[in-house]
C-alpha positions as CSV (number, residue, x, y, z in Angstrom):
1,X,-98.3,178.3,88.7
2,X,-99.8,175.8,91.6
3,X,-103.0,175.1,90.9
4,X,-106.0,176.3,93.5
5,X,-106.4,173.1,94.9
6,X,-102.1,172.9,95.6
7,X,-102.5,176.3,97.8
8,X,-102.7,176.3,101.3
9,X,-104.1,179.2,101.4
10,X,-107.1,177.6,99.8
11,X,-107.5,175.3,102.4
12,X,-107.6,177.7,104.9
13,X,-109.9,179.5,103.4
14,X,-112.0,177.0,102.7
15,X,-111.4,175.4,106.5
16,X,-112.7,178.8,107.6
17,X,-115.7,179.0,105.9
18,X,-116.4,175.5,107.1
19,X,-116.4,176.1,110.6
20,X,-118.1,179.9,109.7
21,X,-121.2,177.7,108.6
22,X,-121.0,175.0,110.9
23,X,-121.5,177.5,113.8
24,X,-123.9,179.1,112.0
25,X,-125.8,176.2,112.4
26,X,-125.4,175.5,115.5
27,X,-125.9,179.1,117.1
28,X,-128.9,179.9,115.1
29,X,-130.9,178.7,118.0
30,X,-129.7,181.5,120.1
31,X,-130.2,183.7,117.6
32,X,-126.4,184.5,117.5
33,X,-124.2,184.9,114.3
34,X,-120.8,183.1,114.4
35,X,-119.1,187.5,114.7
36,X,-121.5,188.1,117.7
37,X,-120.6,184.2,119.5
38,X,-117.0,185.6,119.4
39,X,-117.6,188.6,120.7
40,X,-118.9,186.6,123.7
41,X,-116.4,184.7,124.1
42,X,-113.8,187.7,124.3
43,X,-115.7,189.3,126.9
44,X,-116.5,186.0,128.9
45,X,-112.2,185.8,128.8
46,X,-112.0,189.2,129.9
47,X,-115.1,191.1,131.0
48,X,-115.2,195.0,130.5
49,X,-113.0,195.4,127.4
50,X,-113.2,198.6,125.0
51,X,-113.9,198.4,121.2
52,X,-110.4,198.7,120.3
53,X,-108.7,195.8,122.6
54,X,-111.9,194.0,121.5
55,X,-110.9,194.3,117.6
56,X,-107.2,193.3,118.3
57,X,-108.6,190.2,120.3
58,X,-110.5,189.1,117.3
59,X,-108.7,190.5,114.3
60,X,-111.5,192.6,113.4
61,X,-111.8,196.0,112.1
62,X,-113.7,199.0,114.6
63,X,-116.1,199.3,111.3
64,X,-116.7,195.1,111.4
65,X,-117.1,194.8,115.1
66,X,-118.9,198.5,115.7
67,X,-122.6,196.9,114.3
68,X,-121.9,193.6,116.4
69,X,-121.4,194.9,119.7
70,X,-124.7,196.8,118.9
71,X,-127.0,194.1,117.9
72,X,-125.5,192.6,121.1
73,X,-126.2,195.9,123.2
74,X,-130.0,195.7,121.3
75,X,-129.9,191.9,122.6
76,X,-129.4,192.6,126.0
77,X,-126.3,190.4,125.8
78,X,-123.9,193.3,126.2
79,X,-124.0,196.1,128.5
80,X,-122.4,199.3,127.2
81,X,-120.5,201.9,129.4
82,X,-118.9,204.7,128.5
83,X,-115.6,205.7,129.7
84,X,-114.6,207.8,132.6
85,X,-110.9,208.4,131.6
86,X,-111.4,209.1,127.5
87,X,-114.9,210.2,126.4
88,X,-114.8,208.5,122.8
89,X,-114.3,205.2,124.6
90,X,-116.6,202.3,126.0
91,X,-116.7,199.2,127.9
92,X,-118.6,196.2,126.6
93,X,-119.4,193.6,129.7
94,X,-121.8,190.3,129.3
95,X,-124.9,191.2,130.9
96,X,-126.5,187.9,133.3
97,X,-128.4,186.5,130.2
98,X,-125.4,186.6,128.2
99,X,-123.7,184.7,131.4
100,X,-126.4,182.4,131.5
101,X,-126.4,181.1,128.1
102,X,-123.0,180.4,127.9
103,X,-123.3,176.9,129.5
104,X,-126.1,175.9,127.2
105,X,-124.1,177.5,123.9
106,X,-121.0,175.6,124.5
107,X,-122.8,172.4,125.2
108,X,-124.5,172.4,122.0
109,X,-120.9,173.5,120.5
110,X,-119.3,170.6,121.9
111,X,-122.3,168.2,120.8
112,X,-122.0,169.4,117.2
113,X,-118.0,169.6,117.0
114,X,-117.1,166.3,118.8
115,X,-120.2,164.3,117.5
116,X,-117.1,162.5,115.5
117,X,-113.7,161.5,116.8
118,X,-111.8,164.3,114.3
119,X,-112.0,167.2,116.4
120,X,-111.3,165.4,119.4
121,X,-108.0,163.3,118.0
122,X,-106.4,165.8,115.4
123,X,-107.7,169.1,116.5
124,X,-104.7,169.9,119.2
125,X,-102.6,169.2,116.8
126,X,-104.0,171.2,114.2
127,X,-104.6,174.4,116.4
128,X,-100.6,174.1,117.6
129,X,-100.5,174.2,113.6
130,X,-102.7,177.2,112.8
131,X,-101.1,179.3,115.9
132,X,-98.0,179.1,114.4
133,X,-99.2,179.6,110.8
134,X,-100.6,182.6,112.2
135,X,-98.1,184.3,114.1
136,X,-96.1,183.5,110.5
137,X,-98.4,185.2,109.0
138,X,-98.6,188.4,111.2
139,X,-95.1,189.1,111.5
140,X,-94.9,188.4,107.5
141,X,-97.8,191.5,107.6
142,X,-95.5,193.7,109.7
143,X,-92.5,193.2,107.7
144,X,-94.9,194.8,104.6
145,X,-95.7,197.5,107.1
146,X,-92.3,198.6,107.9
């Protein structure tokens, strides 16, 4: 058996949680949690999105993301419709604030992640990396599911 340290999924995970805490950080001024800034960014991609394409953007389970969408809701960040066409439904859209702090979010973002040359110089690279790890990965799950 490999040892911990010899996994790559070990890394990953461990990547992960780096970049959970290091946004953290840096969106604790907002008063956003690392969940809620992706949230934001999903909708600023695509305004007006329900719960479910919202969890299959982010990988997130309706009982995960149901509790951020309302803290967002509760912070005025999110507006919350229901839907004409299928009652159990709703739309989430960014409210103005939410569209006005955008700009401000990112910058501090960019100031925190490309403060050193790394992100800048390997992170293409690595993201072409992870995609493809990923979409490894998912159609290794639906092989399981089948």
């Amino acid at each position: 058996m490999q040892k911990l340290e010899q996994q790559l999924c070990f890394e990953v995970y461990k990547a992960a949680n780096q970049f959970t805490k290091l946004y953290a950080k840096t969106l604790q001024p907002f008063g956003l949690t690392y969940p809620q800034y992706l949230v934001l960014l999903a909708l600023g991609d695509e305004d007006s999105q329900t719960t479910s394409s919202l969890c299959e953007k982010l990988g997130l389970g309706i009982g995960t993301l149901n509790p951020v969408l309302q803290k967002l809701v509760e912070k005025d960040l999110l507006k919350k419709e229901p839907s004409t066409k299928d009652k159990r439904a709703s739309y989430f859209s960014l409210t103005e604030t939410a569209k006005a702090m955008q700009p401000t979010i990112e910058q501090a973002i960019v100031e925190k992640l490309f403060c050193f040359d790394f992100i800048s110089s390997k992170g293409p690279a690595l993201k072409e990396c992870l995609q493809q790890l990923n979409e490894f990965l998912g159609m290794m799950n639906k092989e399981e599911t089948i």
